[in-house]
N, C-alpha and C positions, 0 to 999 in steps of 0.2 A: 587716683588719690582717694581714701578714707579719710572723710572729714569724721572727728568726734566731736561732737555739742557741747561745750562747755557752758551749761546753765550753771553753774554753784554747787553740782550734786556729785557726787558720784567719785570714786578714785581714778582722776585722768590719767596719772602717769601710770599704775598700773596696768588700766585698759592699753592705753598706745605703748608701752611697752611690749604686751604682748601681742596688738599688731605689728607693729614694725618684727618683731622674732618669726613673725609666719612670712617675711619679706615684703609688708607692702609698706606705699610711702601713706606716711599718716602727719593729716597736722588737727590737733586741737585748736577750736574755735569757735568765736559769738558770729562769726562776719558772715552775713547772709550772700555775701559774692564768692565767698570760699564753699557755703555750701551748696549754693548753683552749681560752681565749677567741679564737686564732687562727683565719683565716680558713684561711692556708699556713703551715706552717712550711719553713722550710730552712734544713740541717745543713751548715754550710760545709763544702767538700772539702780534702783535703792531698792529695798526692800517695800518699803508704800509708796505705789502709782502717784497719788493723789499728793501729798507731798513733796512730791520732788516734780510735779505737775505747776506748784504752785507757785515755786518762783517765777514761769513763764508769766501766769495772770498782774502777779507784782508787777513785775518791769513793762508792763501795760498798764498799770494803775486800775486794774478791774477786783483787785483783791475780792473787794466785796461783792462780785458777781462770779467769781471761781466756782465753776461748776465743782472744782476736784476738793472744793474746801466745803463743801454740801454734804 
């Protein structure tokens, strides 16, 4: 299974759409046991790293110590 990370960023259905078209099984997800259980995982892209880095610091409440917001 390819897990894709659904942080808040990135066009999911797009991405898993066109995994699932090359045949393999894909689930979109936060759940850290789905992405154990992953065979791949992939972190959708945005165009700036560090923004789309930044929500992970958020939902830690480290905002203000985001190396990516530096």
């Amino acid at each position: 299974m390819i897990a894709i990370v659904d942080y808040g960023v990135g066009n999911l259905f797009s991405l898993s759409s066109s995994v699932r078209s090359l045949g393999a099984e894909v689930r979109v997800t936060r759940d850290a046991a789905d992405l154990r259980a992953a065979d791949h995982i992939l972190l959708p892209g945005v165009g700036a790293f560090a923004d789309a880095l930044c929500p992970f610091c958020a939902r830690k409440r480290r905002k203000s110590r985001c190396w990516a917001s530096a």
